[in-house]
N, C-alpha and C positions, 0 to 999 in steps of 0.2 A: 876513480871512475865507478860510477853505479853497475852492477853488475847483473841487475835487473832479475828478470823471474825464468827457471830452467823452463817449466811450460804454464805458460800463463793460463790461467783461468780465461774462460771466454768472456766474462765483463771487462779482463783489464788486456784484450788483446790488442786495442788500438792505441795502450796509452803508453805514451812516450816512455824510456827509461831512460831521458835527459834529464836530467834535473837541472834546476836554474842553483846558480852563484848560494843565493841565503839558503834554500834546500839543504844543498849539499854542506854548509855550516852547519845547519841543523842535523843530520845524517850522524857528520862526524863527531856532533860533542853527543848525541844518543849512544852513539856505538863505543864511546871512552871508556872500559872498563875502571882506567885509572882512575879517572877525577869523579869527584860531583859537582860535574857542571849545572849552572844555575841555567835550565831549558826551561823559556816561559811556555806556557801552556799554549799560545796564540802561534809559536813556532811549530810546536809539537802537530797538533790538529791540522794546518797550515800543510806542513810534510805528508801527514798520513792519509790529506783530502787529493795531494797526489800521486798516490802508491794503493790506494784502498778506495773502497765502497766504506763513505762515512754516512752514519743517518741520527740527528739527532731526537729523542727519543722523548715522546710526553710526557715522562718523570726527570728530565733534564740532562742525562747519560747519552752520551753517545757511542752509539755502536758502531763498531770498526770492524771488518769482514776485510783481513789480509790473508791471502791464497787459504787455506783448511781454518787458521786462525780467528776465533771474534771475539774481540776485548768490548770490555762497555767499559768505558772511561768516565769518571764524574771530574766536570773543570771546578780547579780550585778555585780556594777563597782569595789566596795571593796570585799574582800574576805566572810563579813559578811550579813547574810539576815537583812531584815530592817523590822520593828515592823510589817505593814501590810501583809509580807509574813510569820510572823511567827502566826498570826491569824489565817490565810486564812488556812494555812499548819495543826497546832494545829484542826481548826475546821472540816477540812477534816479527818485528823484520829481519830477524836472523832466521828464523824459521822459513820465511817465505824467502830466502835465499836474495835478498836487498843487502847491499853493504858497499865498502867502499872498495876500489882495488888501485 
């Protein structure tokens, strides 16, 4: 179960903390500390367009604004995020207190 936000910022007060079926796939192979899950980039942005304020950015980065959190992300060349984006990613919704229970 999504565990959502202790007190949500006012942008994200009306938004759900359901997450649909592939989300929540997504969620869990971010939050794996075990593996390296192969998470395409299209899952990844997908997930954080809903939990975050995404804004993609006229140098081609998009900015991510999760509770105090703002990552700028650049989408790779393969379909796949690469190890240091799935830290960076992981550590942002762990911060903003999103995980599974």
């Amino acid at each position: 179960r999504l565990t959502g936000y202790a007190q949500p910022s006012p942008e994200h007060a009306n938004v759900s903390t359901d997450l649909s079926h592939h989300h929540r796939k997504t969620l869990e192979r971010l939050l794996d500390h075990q593996g390296h899950a192969n998470v395409e980039w299209r899952e990844v942005i997908s997930l954080l367009e809903q939990v975050a304020d995404v804004h993609e950015e006229h140098n081609g980065k998009f900015k991510v604004k999760l509770g105090d959190e703002v990552l700028f992300l650049t989408k790779p060349k393969h379909k796949d995020v690469d190890q240091q984006t799935l830290v960076d990613v992981r550590k942002a919704l762990e911060t903003a207190g999103i995980g599974l229970t």
